[in-house]
C-alpha positions, 0 to 999 in steps of 0.5 A: 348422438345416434337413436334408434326408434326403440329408444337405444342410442349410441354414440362414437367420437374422438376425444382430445384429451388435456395434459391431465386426462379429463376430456373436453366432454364426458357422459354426465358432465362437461369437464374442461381442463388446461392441463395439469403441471407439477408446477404453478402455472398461470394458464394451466392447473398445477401445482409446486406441490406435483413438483417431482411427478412430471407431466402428463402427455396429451393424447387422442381418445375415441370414446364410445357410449350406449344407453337406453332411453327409459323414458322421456326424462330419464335415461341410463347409459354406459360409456367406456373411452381408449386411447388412440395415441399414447397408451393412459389406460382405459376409462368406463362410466356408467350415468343415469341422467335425468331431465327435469325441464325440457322447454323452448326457453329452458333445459335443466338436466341433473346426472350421476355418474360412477368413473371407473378406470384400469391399473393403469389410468388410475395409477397415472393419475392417482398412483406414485411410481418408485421413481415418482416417489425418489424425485417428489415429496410423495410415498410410492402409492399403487392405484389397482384397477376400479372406481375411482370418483363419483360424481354429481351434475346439475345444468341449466341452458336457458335461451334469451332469444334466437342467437343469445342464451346462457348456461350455468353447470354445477358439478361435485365430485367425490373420489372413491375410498382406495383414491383418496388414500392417494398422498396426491389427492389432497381433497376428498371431494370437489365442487366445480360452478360453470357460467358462460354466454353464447351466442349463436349465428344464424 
């Protein structure tokens, strides 16, 4: 992440994406994902329900965020991801993020962030094509360009000494009125509790 002295910043990256088109790391939120299957699978997401709609295909993503730091615990930002390789669409957020607790043994964070995509990243993921519809059990279904889920983030990184901290990550989503019309979408909203252990060598 790049600041300048006036308190805006930006950041430019390539994103590796999973089967399923939720990056490794997002504005707001840490999303992590093995892929989704129209099948049940042991070690990637997916589901006997999907069977008919086929997989989605990885692909490389440079994504690019800007914001403005508002003050030492609040920050605003915007942030748009494009596919590099295989064409998913475009995909645009815009997050306020707050830091409540900024110590040498604690961070604690919370952020809200709007997801929005275009006609075609929202109808690869949430839509049904004619042909999806032939092969599965699911209705043809057009997803038109917009928002697409909201989504809320607490998380929490505490240190236990020089190489040992923990961290623990609260996420709920709340997809958008025209998504949750989707015959795939089977929830209106979902909750999502990260824990982990690292250790850092120094």
């Amino acid at each position: 992440m790049h600041k300048s002295a006036d308190r805006l910043f930006y950041d430019l990256s390539l994103i590796r994406y999973c089967d399923d088109g939720h990056p490794d790391r997002q504005i707001g939120t840490r999303r992590r994902s093995t892929g989704r299957k129209d099948h049940d699978s042991d070690w990637r997401q997916g589901s006997d329900r999907l069977k008919g709609m086929g997989s989605i295909k990885s692909a490389v993503n440079s994504s690019t965020t800007l914001g403005w730091q508002v003050a030492d615990w609040v920050a605003i930002e915007g942030n748009f991801t494009a596919p590099l390789t295989d064409s998913q669409g475009m995909q645009y957020a815009a997050a306020l993020k707050f830091s409540v607790i900024d110590t040498t043994t604690d961070t604690l964070g919370i952020a809200t962030t709007a997801n929005f995509g275009d006609s075609r990243y929202n109808n690869l993921f949430y839509g049904v094509s004619a042909k999806q519809s032939q092969r599965s059990r699911f209705n043809a279904f057009h997803a038109s360009s917009g928002l697409n889920s909201y989504e809320a983030d607490i998380s929490w990184l505490h240190y236990f000494d020089n190489h040992w901290s923990g961290y623990a990550d609260f996420k709920y989503t709340q997809f958008a009125e025209s998504i949750r019309k989707s015959p795939v979408v089977t929830s209106n909203n979902n909750t999502e509790l990260t824990l982990g252990l690292l250790y850092t060598f120094k």
